[in-house]
C-alpha positions as a printed Julia matrix, in Angstrom:
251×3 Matrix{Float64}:
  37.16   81.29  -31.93
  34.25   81.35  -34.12
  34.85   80.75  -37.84
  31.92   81.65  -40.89
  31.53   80.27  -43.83
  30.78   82.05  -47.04
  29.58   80.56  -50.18
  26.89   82.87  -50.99
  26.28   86.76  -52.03
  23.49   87.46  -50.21
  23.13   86.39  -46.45
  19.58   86.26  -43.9
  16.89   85.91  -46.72
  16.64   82.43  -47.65
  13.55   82.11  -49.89
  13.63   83.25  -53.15
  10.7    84.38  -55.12
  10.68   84.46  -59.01
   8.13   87.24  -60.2
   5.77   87.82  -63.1
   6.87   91.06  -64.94
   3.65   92.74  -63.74
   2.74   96.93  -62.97
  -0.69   96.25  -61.34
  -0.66   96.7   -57.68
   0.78   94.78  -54.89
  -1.59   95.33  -51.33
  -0.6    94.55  -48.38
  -0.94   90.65  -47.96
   0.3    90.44  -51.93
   2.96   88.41  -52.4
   4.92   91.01  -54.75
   4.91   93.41  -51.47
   8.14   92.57  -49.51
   5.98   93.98  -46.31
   3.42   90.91  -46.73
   6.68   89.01  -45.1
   7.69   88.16  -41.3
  11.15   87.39  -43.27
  13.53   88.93  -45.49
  12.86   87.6   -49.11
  15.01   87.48  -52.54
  13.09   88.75  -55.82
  13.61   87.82  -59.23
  11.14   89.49  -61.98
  11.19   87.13  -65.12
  11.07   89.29  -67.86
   8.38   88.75  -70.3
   6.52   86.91  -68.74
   3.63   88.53  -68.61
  -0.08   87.61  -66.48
  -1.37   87.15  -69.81
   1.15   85.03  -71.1
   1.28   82.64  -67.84
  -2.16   82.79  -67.16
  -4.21   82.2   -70.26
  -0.95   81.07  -72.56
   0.38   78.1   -70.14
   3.76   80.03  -69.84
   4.59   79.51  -73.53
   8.35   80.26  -74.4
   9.11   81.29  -70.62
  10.65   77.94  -69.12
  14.09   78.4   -70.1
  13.53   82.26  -68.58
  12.29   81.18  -64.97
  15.27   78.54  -64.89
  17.74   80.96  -65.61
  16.21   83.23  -62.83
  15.6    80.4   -60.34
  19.49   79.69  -61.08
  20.1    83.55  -60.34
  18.35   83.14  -57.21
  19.99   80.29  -55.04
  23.46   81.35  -56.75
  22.48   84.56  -54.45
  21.5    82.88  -51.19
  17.85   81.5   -51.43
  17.44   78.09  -50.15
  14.29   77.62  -51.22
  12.26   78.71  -54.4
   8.81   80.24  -54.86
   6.42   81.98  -57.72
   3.73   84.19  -57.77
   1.67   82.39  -59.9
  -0.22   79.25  -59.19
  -0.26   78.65  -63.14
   3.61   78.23  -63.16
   2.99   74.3   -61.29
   3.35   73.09  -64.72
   7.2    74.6   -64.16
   7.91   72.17  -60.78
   9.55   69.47  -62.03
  11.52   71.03  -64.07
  12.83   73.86  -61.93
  13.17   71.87  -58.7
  15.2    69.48  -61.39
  17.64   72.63  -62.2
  18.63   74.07  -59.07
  18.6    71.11  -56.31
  16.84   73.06  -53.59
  13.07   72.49  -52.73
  10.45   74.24  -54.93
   7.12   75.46  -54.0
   5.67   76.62  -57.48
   2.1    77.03  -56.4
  -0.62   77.12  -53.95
  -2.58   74.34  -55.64
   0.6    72.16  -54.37
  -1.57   72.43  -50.74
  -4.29   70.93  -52.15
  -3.21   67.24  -51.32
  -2.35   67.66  -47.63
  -5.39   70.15  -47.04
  -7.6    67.02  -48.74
  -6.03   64.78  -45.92
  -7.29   67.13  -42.72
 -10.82   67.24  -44.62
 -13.66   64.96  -42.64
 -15.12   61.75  -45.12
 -17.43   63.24  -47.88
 -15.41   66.25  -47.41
 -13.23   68.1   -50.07
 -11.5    70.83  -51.14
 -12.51   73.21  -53.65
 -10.67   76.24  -55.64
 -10.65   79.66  -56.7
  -8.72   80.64  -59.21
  -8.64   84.17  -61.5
  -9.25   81.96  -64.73
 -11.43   78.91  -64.44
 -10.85   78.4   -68.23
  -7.44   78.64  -68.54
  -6.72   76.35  -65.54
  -6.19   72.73  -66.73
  -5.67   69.17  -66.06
  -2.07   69.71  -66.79
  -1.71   72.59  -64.19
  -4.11   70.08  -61.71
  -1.72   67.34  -61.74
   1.83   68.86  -62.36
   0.34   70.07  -58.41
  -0.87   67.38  -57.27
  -4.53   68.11  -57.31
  -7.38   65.7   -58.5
  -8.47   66.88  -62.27
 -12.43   66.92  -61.31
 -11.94   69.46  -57.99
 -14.31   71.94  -58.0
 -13.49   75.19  -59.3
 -14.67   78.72  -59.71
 -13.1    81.13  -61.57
 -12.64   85.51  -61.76
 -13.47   86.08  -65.03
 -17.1    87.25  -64.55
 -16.23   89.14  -62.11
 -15.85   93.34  -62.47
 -12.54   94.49  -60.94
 -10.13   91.43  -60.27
  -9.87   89.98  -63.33
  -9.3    92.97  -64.6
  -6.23   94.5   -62.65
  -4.86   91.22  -62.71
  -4.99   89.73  -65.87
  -4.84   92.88  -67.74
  -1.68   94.15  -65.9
  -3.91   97.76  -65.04
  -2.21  100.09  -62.51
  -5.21  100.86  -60.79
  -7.0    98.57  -58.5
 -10.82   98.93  -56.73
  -9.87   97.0   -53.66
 -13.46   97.01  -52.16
 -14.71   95.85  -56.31
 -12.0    93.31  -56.16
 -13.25   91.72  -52.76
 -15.89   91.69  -54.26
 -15.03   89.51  -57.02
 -13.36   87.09  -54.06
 -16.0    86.56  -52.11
 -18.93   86.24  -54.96
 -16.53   83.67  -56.04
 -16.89   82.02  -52.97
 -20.01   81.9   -52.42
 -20.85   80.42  -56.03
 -18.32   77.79  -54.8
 -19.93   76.43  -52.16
 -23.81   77.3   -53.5
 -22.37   74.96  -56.48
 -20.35   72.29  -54.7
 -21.82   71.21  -51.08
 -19.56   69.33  -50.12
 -16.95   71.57  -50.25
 -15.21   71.93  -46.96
 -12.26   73.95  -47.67
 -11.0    76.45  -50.08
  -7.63   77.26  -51.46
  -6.64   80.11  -53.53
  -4.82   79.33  -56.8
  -4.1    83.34  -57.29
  -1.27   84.44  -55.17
  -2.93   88.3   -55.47
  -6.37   86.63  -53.71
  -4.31   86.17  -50.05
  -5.38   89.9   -49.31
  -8.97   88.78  -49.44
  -8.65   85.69  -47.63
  -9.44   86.53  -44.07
 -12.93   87.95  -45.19
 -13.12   85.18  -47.7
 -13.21   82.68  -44.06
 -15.97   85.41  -42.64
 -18.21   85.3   -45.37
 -17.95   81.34  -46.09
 -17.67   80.42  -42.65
 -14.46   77.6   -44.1
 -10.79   77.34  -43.79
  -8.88   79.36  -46.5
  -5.78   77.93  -47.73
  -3.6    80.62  -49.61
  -0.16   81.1   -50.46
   0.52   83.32  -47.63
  -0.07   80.21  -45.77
   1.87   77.91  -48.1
   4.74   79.92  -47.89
   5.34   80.41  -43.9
   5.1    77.15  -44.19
   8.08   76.53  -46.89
  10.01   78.75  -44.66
  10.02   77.52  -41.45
  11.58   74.17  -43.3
  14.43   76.55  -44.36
  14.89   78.22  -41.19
  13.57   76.63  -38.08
  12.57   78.14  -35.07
  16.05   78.13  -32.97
  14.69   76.98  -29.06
  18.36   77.62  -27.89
  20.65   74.77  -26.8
  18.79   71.71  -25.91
  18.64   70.89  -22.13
  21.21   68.96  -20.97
  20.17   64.64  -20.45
  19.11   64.74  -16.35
  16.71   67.53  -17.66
  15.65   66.17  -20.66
  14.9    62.72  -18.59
  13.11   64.75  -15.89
  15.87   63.63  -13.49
  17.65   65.88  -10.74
  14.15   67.4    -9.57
């Protein structure tokens, strides 16, 4: 006899993703397009909070908001809680404090671990879509070491743009662009740069050409959150072999 248990609304998507109330466009590879996933997610837009106000206003007013919808999400199903902002790592403490599951605010989080894999005289650098706006607050609350190098979007033509300005119309080629010039000022700037992570959770579209055109690993939230996943679902191997197999007996 085989018995369930409920305890939840919503069953099979286990990560939940709390969203910036946003109308730019969401490519393929964006973390707003549910197609970008090999797994079922759970949304949440936050109202107000716009990329404006999270980006270049540190969130101001919202926390309350994203708890609330962080709340709404595991009271759904999620098991595990996302953004799609990298500025919103000044929100980890407290919403990994409110609902009691694990919290992945931001890509800068990676910045730590990807540090460790790094050679000696080796480290990682950033991209982000606002150099200016991204502080020593936002830096620690994710871990990351206050004097990392960083290069920002705001010169750029097209990404900066969409993005911050919440336009409905994206250049995808322009906003490549933007990536890779970014890139490449990066490591012009900073030679010992050996990796690169992507603050922007809009920038993992651009990150495979990104590798090509720097010829380093790319660390993105695309990454990060596979990741976070497979720590709330496992890959299921079947039932483990019984002990003379496991032992390498009975050959």
């Amino acid at each position: 006899m085989t018995i369930a248990a409920g305890g939840k609304a919503i069953y099979g998507a286990r990560l939940g993703i709390l969203m910036l109330e946003a109308r730019f466009p969401r490519i393929p590879g964006d973390m707003g397009n549910a197609e970008t996933w090999p797994f079922p997610v759970l949304y949440r837009v936050v109202r107000g909070a716009s990329p404006q106000r999270v980006v270049l206003q540190r969130a101001n007013g919202l926390l309350d908001d994203f708890l609330d919808a962080a709340s709404d999400l595991v009271s759904l199903g999620a098991d595990g809680i996302t953004t799609n902002c990298g500025f919103l790592s000044l929100f980890q403490k407290d919403i990994a404090a409110r609902v009691k599951v694990p919290v992945a605010t931001s890509s800068l989080m990676q910045v730590p671990m990807v540090q460790a894999l790094l050679p000696p005289g080796k480290r990682v650098g950033v991209i982000t879509v606002s150099a200016k706006t991204l502080s020593r607050d936002h830096l620690m609350a994710a871990g990351a070491p206050e004097d990392i190098p960083i290069v920002g979007t705001e010169n750029g033509a097209e990404f900066f743009r969409a993005i911050v300005g919440n336009e409905e119309r994206l250049d995808v080629a322009a906003a490549a662009r933007d990536i890779l010039d970014a890139g490449k000022a990066l490591v012009a700037q900073h030679k010992d740069v050996g990796a690169i992570v992507l603050e922007c959770t809009n920038m993992a579209p651009y990150a495979a050409a990104l590798r090509e055109t720097v010829n380093l690993p790319v660390f993105d939230i695309y990454n990060f959150v596979t990741w976070f996943h497979a720590s709330l679902k496992p890959r299921d191997f079947g039932p483990p072999a019984d002990r003379r197999t496991t032992l390498g007996e009975g050959n």
